[in-house]
C-alpha positions, 0 to 999 in steps of 0.5 A: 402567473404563468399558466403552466406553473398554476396548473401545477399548484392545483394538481398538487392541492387536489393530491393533498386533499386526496391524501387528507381524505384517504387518511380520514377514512382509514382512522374511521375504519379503525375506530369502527373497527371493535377491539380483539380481546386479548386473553392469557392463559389461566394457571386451571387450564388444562393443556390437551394431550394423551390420557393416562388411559389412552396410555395404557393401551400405547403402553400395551404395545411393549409389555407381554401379551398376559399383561395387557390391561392389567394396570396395578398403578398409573402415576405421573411426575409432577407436572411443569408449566402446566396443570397436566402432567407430561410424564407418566408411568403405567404398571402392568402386572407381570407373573413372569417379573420377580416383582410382580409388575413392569412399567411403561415411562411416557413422555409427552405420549411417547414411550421413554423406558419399559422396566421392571421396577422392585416393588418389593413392599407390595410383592406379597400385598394385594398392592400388586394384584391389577385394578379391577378394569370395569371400575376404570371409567373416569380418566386423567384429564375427567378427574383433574377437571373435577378436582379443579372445580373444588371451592377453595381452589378458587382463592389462590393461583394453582401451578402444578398438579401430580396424579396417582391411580391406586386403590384407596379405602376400605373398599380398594376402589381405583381412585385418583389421587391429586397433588396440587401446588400454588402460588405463594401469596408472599413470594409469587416467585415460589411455590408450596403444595397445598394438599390433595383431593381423591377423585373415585375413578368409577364415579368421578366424584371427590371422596376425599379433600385434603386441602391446607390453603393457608399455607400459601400465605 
């Protein structure tokens, strides 16, 4: 065999052993290599964003100077692709207003609309009078959490939440109130609410369950 042409077949083996050698060590890094869990989001996260509270003083940049802080109510919409509500409507109180009261649509934490909304049922109620300030210590996001820690919730898949501030019981305390919408257990593609849990919004503790869990069956 001419030399020129062996000393080209042994170049060509070691290129080939190297490449061998190369492939091996890259599959044993691989397999050393531990795998990354893949995690996907739980129907009880709770997206961030900005609190009803934390709203409350965005929405005293567009109301009178003598409204400031003086929340009747703080609602939300019925929350979409999430357990946190987008949209939320905080209401001053309003001496000057026929109603009594102006209120501040937000947004994803942007001011949408400022109105002052009839609320001719509660103009003559103490409905209309603010919420006592001092007793506003648990927030949106505190209350919704404390609320999703209930028991029974653990049995079924929660999709959507709707939250509320307004006086409740005897006492007129600030309580949170929320909604809560699940999963059918028949028609996944469907949902249905399944109650309410008031939240005392000066201690953050559940006062109230109002929970129907079969009928997500």
């Amino acid at each position: 065999m001419d030399l020129s042409l062996l000393e080209k077949v042994m170049k060509h083996i070691k290129l080939g052993l190297l490449t061998v050698l190369l492939i091996g060590a890259t599959n044993l890094l691989y397999a050393a290599k531990p795998e990354v869990e893949v995690t996907t989001s739980d129907s009880k996260d709770i997206k961030t964003g900005p609190t009803a509270f934390a709203l409350i003083k965005e929405g005293n940049r567009y109301i009178g100077e003598d409204s400031k802080d003086k929340v009747v109510q703080i609602r939300s919409e019925k929350s979409i692709g999430s357990l946190t509500p987008s949209y939320w409507y905080i209401v001053y109180y309003d001496e000057d207003a026929t109603a009594k009261s102006v209120e501040v649509k937000f947004g994803g934490g942007k001011k949408m609309a400022v109105k002052r909304q009839p609320r001719v049922l509660e103009i003559f109620s103490k409905e209309s009078k603010p919420l006592n300030r001092e007793k506003l210590k648990v927030d949106s996001d505190k209350a919704l959490e404390v609320a999703l820690k209930e028991d029974l919730l653990t049995t079924v898949r929660l999709t959507n939440t709707e939250m509320k501030l307004e006086r409740w019981g005897e006492e007129d305390a600030p309580t949170w109130k929320i909604k809560i919408w699940a999963q059918q257990a028949r028609h996944p593609e469907k949902t249905v609410d399944i109650g309410e849990i008031f939240i005392s919004a000066s201690e953050g503790k559940v006062v109230k369950l109002d929970l129907h869990i079969n009928r997500v069956d």
